[in-house]
Gaussian input, Z-matrix of N, CA and C with variables (Angstrom, degrees):
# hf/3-21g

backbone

0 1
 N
 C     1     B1
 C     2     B2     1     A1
 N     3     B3     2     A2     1     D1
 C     4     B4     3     A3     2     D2
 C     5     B5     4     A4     3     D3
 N     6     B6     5     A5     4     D4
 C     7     B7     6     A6     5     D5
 C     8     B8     7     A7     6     D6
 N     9     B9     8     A8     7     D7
 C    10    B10     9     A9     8     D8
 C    11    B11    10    A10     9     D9
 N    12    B12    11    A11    10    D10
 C    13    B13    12    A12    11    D11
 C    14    B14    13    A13    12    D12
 N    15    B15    14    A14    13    D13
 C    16    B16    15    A15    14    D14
 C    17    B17    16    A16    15    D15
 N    18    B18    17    A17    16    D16
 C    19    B19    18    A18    17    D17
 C    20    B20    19    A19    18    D18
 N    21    B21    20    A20    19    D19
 C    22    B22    21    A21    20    D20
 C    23    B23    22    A22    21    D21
 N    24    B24    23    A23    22    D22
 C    25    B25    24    A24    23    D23
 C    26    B26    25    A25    24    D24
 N    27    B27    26    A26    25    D25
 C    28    B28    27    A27    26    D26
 C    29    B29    28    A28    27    D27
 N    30    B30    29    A29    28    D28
 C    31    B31    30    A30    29    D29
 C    32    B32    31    A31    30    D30
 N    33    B33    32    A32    31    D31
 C    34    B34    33    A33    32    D32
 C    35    B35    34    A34    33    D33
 N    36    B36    35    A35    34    D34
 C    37    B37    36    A36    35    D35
 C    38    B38    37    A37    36    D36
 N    39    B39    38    A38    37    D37
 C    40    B40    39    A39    38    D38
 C    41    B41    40    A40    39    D39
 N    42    B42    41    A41    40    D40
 C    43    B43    42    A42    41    D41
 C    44    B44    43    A43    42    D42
 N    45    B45    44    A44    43    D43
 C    46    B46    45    A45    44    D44
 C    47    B47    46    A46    45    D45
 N    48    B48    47    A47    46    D46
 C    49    B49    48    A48    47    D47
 C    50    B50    49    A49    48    D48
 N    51    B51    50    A50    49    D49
 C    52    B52    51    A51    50    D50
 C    53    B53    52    A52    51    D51
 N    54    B54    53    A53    52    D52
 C    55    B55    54    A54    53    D53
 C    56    B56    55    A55    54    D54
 N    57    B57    56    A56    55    D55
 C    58    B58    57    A57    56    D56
 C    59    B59    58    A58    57    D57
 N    60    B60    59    A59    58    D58
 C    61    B61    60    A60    59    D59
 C    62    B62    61    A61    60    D60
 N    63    B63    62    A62    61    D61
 C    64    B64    63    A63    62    D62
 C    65    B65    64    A64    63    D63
 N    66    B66    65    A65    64    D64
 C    67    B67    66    A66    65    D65
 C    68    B68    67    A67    66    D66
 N    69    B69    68    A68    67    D67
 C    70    B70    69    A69    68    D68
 C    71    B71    70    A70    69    D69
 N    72    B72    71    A71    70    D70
 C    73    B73    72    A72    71    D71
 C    74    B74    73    A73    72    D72
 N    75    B75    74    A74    73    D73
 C    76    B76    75    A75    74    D74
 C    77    B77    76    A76    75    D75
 N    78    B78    77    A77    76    D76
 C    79    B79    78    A78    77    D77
 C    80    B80    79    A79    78    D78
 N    81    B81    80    A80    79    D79
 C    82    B82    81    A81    80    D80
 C    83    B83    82    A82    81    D81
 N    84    B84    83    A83    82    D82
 C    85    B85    84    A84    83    D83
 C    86    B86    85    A85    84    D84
 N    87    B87    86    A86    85    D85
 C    88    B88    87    A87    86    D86
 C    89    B89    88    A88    87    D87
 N    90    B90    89    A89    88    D88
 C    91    B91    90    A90    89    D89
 C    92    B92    91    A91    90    D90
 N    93    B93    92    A92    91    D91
 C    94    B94    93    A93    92    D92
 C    95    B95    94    A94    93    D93
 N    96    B96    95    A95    94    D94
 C    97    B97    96    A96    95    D95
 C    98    B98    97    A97    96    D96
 N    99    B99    98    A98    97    D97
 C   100   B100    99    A99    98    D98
 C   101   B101   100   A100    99    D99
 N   102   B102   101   A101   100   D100
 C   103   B103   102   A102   101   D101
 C   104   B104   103   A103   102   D102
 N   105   B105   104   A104   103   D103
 C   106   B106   105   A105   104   D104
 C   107   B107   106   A106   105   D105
 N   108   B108   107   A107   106   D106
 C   109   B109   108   A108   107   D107
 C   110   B110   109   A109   108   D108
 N   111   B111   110   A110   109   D109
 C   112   B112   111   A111   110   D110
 C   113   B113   112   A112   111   D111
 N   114   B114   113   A113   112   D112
 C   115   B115   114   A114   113   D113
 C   116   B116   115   A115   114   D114
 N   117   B117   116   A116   115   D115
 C   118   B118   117   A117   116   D116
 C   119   B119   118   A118   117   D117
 N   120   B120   119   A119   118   D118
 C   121   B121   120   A120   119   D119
 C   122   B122   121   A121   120   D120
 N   123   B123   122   A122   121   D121
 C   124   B124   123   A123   122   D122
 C   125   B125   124   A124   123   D123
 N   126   B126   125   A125   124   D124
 C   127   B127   126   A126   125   D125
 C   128   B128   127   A127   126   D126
 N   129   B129   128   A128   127   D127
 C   130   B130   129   A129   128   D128
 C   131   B131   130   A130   129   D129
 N   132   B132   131   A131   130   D130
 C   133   B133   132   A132   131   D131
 C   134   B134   133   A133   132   D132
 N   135   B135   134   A134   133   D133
 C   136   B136   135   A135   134   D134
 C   137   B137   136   A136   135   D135
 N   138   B138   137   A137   136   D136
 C   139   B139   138   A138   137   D137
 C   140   B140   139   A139   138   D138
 N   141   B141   140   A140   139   D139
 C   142   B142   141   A141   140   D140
 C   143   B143   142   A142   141   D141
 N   144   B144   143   A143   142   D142
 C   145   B145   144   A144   143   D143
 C   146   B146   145   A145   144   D144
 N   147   B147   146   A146   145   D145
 C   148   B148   147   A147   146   D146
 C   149   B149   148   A148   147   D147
 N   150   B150   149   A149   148   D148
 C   151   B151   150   A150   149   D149
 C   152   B152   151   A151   150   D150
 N   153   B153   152   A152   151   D151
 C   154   B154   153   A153   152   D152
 C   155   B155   154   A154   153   D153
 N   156   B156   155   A155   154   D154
 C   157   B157   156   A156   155   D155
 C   158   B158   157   A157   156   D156
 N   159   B159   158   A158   157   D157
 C   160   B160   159   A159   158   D158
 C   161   B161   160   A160   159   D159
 N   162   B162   161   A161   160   D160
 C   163   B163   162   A162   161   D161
 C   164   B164   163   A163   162   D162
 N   165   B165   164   A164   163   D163
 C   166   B166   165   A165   164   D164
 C   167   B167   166   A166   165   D165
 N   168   B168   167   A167   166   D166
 C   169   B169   168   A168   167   D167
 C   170   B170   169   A169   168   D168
 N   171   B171   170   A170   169   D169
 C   172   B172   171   A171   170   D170
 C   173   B173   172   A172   171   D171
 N   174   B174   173   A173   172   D172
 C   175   B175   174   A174   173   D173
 C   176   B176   175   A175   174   D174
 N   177   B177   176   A176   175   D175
 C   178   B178   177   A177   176   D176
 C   179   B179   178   A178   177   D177
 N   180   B180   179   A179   178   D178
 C   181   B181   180   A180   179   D179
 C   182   B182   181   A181   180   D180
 N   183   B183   182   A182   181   D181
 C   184   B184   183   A183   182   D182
 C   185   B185   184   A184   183   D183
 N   186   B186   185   A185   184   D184
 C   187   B187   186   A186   185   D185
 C   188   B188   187   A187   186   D186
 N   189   B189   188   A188   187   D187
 C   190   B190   189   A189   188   D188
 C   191   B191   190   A190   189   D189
 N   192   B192   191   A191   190   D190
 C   193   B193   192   A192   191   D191
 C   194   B194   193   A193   192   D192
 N   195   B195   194   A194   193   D193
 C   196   B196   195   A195   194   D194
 C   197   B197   196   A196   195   D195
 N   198   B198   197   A197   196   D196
 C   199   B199   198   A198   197   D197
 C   200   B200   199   A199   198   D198
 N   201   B201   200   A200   199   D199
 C   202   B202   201   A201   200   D200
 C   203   B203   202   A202   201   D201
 N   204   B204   203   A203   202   D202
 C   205   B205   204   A204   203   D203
 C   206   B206   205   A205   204   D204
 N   207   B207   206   A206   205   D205
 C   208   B208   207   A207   206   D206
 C   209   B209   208   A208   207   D207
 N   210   B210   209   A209   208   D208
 C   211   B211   210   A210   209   D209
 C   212   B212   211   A211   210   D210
 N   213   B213   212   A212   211   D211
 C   214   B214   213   A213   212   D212
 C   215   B215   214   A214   213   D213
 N   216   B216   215   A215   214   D214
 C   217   B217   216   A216   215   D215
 C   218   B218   217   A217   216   D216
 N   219   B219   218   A218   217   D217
 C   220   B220   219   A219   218   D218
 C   221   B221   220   A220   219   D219
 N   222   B222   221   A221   220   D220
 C   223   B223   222   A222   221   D221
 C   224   B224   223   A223   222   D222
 N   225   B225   224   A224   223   D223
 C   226   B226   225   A225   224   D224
 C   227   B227   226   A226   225   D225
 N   228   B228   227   A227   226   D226
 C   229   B229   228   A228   227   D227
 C   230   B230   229   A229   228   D228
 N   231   B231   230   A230   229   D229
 C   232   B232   231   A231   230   D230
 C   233   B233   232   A232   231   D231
 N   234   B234   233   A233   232   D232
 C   235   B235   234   A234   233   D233
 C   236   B236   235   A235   234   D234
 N   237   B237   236   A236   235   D235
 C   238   B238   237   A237   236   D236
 C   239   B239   238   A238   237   D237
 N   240   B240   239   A239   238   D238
 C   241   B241   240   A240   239   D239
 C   242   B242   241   A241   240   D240
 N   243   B243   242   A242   241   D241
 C   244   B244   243   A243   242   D242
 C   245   B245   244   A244   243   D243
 N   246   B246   245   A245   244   D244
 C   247   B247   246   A246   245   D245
 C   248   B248   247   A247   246   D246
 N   249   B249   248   A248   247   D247
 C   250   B250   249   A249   248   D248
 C   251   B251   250   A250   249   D249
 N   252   B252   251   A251   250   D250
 C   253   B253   252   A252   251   D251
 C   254   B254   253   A253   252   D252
 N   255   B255   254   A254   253   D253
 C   256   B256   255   A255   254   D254
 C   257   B257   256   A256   255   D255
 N   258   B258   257   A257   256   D256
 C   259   B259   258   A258   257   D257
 C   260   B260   259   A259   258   D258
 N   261   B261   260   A260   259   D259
 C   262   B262   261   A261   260   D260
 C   263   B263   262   A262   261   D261
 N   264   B264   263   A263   262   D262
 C   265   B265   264   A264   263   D263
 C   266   B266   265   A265   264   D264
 N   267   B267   266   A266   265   D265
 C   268   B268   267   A267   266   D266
 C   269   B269   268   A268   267   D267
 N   270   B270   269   A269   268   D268
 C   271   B271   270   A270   269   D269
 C   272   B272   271   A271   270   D270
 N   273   B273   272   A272   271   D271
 C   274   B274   273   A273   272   D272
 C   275   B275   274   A274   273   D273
 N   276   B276   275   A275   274   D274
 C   277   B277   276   A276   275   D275
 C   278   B278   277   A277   276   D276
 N   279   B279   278   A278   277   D277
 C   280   B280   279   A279   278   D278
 C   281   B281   280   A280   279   D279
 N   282   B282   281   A281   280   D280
 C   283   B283   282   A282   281   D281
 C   284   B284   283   A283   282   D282
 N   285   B285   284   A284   283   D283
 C   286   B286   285   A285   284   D284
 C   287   B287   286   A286   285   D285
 N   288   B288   287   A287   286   D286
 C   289   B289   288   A288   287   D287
 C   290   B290   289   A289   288   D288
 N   291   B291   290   A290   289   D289
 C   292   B292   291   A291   290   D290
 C   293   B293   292   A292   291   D291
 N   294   B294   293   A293   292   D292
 C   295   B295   294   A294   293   D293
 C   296   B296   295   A295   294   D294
 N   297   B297   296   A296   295   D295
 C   298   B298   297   A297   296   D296
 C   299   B299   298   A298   297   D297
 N   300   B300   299   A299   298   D298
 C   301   B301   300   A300   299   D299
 C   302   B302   301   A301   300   D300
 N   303   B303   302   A302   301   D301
 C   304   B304   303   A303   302   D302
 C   305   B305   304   A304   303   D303
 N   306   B306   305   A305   304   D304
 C   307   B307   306   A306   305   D305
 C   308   B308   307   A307   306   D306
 N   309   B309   308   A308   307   D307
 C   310   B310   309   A309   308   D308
 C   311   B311   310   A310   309   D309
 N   312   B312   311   A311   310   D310
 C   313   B313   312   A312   311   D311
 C   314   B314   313   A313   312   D312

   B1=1.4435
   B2=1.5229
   B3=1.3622
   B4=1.4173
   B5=2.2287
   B6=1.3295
   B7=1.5990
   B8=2.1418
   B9=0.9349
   B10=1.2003
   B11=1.7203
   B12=1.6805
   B13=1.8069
   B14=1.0813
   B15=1.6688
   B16=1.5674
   B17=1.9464
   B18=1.5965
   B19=2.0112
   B20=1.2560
   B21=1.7678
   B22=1.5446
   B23=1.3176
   B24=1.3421
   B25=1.6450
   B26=2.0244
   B27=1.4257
   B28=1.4612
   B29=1.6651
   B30=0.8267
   B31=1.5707
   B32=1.7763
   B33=1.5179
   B34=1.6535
   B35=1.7553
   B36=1.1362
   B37=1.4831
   B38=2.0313
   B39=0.7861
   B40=1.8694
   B41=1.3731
   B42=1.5289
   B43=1.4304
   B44=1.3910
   B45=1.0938
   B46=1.3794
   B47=1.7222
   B48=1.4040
   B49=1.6542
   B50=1.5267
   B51=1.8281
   B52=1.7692
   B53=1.6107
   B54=0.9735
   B55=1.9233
   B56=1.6790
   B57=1.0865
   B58=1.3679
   B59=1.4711
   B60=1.2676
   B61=1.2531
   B62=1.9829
   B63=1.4649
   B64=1.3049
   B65=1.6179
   B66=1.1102
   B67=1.4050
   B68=1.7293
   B69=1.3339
   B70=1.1133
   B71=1.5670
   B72=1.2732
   B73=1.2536
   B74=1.8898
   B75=1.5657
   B76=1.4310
   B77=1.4285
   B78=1.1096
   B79=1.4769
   B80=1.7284
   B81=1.4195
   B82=1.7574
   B83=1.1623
   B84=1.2110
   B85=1.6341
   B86=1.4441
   B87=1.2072
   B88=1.4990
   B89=1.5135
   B90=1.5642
   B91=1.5494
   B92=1.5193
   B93=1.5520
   B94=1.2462
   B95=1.4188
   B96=1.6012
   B97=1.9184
   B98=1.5466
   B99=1.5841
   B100=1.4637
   B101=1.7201
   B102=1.6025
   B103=1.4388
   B104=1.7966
   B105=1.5849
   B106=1.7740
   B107=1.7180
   B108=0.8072
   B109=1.8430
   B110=1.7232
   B111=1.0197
   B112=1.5445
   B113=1.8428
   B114=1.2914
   B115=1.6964
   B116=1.3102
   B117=1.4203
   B118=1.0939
   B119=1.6028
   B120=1.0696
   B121=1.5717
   B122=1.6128
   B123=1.4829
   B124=1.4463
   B125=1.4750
   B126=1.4027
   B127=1.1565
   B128=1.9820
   B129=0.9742
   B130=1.5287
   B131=1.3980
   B132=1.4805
   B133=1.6402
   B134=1.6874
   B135=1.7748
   B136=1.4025
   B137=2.2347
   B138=1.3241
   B139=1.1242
   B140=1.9898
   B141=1.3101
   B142=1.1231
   B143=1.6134
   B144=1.6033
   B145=1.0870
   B146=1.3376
   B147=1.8900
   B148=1.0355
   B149=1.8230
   B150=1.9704
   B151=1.7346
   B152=1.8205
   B153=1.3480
   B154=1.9121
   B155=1.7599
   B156=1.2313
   B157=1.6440
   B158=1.5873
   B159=1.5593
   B160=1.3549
   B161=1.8553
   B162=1.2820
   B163=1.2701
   B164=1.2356
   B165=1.7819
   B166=1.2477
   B167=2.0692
   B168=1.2174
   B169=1.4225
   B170=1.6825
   B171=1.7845
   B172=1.8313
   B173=1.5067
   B174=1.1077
   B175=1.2924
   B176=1.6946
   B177=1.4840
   B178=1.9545
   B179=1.5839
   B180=1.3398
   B181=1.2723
   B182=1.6917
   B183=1.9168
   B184=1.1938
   B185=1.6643
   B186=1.2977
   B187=1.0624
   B188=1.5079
   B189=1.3363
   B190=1.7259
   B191=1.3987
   B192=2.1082
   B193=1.0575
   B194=1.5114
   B195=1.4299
   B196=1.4528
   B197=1.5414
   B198=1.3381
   B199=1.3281
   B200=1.9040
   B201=1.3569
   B202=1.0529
   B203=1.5825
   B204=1.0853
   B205=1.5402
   B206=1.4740
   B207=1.4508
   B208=1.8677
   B209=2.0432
   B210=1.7164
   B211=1.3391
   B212=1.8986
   B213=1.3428
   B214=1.1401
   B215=1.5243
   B216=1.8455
   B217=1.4766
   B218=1.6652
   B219=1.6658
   B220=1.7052
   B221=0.9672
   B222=2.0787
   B223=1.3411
   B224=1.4291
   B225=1.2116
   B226=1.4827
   B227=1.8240
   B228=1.4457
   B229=1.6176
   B230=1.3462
   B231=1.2436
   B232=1.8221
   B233=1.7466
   B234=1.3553
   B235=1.2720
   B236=1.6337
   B237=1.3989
   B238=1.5187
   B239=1.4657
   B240=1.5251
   B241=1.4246
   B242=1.3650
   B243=1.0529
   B244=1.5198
   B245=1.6184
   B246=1.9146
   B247=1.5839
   B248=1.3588
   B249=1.7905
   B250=1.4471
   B251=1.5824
   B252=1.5638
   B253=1.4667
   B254=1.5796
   B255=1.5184
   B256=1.5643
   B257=1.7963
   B258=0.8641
   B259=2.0988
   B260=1.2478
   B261=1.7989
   B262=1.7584
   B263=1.1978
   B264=2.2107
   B265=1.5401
   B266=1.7685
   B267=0.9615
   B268=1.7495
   B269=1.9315
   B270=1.5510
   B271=1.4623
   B272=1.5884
   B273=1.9236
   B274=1.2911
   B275=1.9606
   B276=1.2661
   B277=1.6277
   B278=1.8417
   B279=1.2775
   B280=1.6811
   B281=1.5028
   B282=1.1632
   B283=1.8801
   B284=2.0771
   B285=1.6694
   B286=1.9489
   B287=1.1747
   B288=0.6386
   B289=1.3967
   B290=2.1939
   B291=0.9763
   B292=1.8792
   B293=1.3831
   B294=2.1094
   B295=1.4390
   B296=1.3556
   B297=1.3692
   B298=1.2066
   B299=2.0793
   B300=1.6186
   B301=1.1681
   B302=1.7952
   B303=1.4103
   B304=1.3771
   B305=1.3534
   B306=1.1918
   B307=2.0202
   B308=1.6103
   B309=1.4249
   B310=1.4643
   B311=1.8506
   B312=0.8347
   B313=1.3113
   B314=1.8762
   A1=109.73
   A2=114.21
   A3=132.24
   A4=92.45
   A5=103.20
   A6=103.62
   A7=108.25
   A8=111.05
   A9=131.81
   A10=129.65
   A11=81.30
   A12=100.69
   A13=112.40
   A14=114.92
   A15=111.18
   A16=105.06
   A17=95.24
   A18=102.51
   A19=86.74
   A20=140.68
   A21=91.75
   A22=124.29
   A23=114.06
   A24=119.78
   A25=94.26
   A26=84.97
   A27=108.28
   A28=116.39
   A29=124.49
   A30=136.84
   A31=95.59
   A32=81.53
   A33=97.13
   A34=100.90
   A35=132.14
   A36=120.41
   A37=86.58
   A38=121.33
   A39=118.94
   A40=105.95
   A41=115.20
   A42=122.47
   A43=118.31
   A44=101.11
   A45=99.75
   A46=105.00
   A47=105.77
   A48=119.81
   A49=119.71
   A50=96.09
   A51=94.01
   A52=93.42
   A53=129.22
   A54=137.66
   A55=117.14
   A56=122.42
   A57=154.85
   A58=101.56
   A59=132.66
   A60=128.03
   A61=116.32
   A62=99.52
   A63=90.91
   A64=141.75
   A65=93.09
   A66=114.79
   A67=96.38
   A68=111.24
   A69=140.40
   A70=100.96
   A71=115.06
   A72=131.30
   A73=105.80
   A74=110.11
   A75=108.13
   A76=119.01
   A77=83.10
   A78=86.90
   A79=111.32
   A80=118.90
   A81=137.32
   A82=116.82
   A83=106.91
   A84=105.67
   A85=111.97
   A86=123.59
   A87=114.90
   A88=140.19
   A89=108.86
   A90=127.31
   A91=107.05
   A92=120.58
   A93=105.96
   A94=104.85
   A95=110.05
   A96=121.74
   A97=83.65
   A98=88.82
   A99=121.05
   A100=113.06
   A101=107.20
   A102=115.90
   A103=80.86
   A104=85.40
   A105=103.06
   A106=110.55
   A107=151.20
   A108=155.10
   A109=96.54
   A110=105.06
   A111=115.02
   A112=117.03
   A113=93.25
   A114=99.22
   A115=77.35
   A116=162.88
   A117=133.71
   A118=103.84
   A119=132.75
   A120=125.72
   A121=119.14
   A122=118.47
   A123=111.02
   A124=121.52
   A125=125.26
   A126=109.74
   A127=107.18
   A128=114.25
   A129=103.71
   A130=103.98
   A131=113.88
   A132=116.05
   A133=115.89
   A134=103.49
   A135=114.73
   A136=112.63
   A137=101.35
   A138=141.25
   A139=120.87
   A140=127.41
   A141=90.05
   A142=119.41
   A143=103.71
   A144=102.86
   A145=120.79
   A146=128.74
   A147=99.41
   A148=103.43
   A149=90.64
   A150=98.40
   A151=94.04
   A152=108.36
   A153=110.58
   A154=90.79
   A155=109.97
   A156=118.26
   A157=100.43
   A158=130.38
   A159=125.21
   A160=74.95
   A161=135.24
   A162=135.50
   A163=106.41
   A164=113.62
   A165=125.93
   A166=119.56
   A167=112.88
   A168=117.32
   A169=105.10
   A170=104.21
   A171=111.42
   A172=105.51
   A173=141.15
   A174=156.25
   A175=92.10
   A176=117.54
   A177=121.80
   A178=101.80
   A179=124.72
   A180=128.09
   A181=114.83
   A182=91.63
   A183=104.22
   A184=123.63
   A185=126.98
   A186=143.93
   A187=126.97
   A188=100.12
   A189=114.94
   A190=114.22
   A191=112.96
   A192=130.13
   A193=116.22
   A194=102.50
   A195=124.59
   A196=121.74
   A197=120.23
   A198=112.52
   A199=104.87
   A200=100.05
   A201=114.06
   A202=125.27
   A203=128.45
   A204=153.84
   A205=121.93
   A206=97.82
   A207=113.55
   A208=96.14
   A209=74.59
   A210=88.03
   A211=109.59
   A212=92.27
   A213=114.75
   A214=93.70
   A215=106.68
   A216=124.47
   A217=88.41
   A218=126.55
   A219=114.28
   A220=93.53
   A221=108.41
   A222=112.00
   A223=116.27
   A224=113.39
   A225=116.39
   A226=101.74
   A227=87.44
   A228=91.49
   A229=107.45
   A230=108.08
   A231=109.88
   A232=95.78
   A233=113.95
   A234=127.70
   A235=101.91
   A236=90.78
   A237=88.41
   A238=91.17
   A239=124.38
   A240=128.18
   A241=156.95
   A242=168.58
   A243=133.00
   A244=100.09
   A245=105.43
   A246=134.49
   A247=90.54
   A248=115.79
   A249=130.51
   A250=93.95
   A251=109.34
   A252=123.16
   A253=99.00
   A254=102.60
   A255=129.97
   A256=120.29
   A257=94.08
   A258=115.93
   A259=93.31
   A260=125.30
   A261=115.16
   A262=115.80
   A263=89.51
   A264=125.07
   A265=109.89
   A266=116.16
   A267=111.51
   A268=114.95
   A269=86.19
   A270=102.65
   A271=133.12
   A272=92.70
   A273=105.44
   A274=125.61
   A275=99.93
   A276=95.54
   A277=92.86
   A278=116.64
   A279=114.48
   A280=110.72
   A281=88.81
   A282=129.52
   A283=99.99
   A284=87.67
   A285=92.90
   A286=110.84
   A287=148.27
   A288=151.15
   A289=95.00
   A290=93.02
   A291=100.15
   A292=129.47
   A293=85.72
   A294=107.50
   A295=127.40
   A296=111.68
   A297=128.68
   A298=98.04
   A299=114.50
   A300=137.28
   A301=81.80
   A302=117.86
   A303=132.04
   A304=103.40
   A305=119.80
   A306=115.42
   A307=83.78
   A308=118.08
   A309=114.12
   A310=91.82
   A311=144.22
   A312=125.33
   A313=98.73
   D1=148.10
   D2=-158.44
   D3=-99.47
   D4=104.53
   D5=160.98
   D6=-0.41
   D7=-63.91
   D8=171.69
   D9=-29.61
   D10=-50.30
   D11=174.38
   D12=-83.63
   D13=-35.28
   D14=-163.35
   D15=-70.59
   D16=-14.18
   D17=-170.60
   D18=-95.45
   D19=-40.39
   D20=-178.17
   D21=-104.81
   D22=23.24
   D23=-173.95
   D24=-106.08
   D25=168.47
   D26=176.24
   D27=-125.41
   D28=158.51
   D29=158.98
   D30=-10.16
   D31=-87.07
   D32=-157.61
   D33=-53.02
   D34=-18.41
   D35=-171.94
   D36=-86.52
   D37=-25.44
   D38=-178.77
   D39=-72.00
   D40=-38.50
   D41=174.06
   D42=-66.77
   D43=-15.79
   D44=-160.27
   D45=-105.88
   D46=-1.57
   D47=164.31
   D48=-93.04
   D49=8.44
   D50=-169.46
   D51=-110.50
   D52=53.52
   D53=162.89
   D54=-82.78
   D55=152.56
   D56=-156.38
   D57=4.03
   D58=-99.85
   D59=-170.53
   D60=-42.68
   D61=-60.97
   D62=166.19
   D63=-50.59
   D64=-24.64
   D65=178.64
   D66=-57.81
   D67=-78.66
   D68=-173.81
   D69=-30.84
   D70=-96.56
   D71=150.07
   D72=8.84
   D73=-85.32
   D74=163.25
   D75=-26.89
   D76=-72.90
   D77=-150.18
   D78=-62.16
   D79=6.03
   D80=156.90
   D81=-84.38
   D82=-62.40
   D83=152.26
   D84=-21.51
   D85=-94.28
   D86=-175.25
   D87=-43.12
   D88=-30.88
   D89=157.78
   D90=-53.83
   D91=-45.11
   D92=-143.09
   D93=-89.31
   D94=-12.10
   D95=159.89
   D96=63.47
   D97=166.85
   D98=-169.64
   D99=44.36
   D100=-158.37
   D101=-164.83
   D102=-97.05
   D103=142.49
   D104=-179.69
   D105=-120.79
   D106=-170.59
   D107=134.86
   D108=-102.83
   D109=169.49
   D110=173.12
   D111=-68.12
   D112=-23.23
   D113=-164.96
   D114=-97.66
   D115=-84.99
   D116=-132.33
   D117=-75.58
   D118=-41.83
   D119=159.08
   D120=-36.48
   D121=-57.56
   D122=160.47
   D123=-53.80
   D124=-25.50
   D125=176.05
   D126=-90.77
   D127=-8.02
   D128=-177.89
   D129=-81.58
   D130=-32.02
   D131=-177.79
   D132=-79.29
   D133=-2.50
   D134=174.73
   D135=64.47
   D136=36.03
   D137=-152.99
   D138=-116.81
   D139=108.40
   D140=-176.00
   D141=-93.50
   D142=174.86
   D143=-158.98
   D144=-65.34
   D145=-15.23
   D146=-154.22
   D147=-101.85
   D148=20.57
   D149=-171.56
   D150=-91.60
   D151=-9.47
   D152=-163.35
   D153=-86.09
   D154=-59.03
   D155=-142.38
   D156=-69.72
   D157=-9.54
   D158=-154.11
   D159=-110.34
   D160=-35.73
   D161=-175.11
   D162=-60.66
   D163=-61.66
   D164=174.56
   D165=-51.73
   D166=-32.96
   D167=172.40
   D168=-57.68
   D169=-58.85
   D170=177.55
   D171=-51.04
   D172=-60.83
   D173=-143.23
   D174=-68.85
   D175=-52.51
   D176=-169.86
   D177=-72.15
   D178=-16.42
   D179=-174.17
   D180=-77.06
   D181=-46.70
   D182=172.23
   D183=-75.62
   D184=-11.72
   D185=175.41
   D186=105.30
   D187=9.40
   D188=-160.37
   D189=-100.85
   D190=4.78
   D191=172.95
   D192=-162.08
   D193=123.72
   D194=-166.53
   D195=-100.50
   D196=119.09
   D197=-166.14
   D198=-100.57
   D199=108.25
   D200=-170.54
   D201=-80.66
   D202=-32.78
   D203=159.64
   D204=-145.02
   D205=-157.45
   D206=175.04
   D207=-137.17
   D208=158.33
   D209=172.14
   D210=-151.77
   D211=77.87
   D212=-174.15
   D213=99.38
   D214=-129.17
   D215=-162.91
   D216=-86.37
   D217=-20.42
   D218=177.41
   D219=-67.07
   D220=170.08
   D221=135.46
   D222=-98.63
   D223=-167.89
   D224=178.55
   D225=-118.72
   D226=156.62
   D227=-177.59
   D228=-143.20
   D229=171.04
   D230=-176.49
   D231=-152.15
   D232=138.39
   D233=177.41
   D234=-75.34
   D235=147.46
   D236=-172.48
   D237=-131.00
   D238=129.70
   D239=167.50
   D240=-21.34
   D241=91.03
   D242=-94.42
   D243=-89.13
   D244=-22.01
   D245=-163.65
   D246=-61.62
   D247=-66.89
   D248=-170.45
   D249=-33.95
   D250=-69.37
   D251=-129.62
   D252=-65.13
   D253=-38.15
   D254=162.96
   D255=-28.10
   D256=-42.36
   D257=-167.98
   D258=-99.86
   D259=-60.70
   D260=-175.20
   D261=-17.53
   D262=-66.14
   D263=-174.32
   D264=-52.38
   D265=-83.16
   D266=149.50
   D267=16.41
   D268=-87.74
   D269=178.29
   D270=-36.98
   D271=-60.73
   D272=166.05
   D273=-72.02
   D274=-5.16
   D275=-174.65
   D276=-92.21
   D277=-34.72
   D278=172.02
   D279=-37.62
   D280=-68.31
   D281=-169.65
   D282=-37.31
   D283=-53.29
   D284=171.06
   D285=-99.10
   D286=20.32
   D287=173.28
   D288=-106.82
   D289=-42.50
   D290=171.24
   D291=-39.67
   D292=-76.85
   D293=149.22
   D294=-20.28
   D295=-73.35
   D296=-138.28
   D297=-80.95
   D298=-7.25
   D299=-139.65
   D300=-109.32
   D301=-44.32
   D302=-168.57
   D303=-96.25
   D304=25.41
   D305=177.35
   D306=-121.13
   D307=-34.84
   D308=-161.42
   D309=-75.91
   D310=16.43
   D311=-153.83
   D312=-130.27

């Protein structure tokens, strides 16, 4: 997300980008705990990979997945809570909304 989006969107407009696949996707993410790659997450959801990793790319944008390292040419990721992702988002919309408060001045 662009500084930009995080000041004019809200929660509920982020929530409201987390429907069917993503959802899904999430909500495995969080079952599957610890640091994952996309292919072993597609394979725990019995899923192929190239329906997980384009979910998993939307999902780190939105904040609901964190790329924590590599493992090899993967990276690794960790589900992040909707509560967490909730407060990050929170944080950073203050944070531009701040900014954006100190250009007008």
């Amino acid at each position: 997300m662009k500084p930009v989006d995080i000041r004019n969107d809200n929660w509920a407009d982020i929530e409201a980008r987390v429907e069917g696949g993503r959802r899904e996707v999430h909500a495995a993410a969080l079952r599957f705990g610890g640091a994952w790659t996309t292919r072993s997450l597609a394979a725990a959801m019995n899923r192929d990979v190239l329906t997980v990793r384009p979910r998993v790319s939307e999902l780190a944008v939105l904040g609901l997945v964190d790329c924590v390292g590599r493992d090899g040419k993967d990276g690794l990721y960790v589900g992040v809570p909707a509560a967490h992702a909730r407060d990050r988002f929170e944080g950073l919309k203050s944070k531009a909304v701040a900014e954006q408060m100190l250009l007008r001045v």
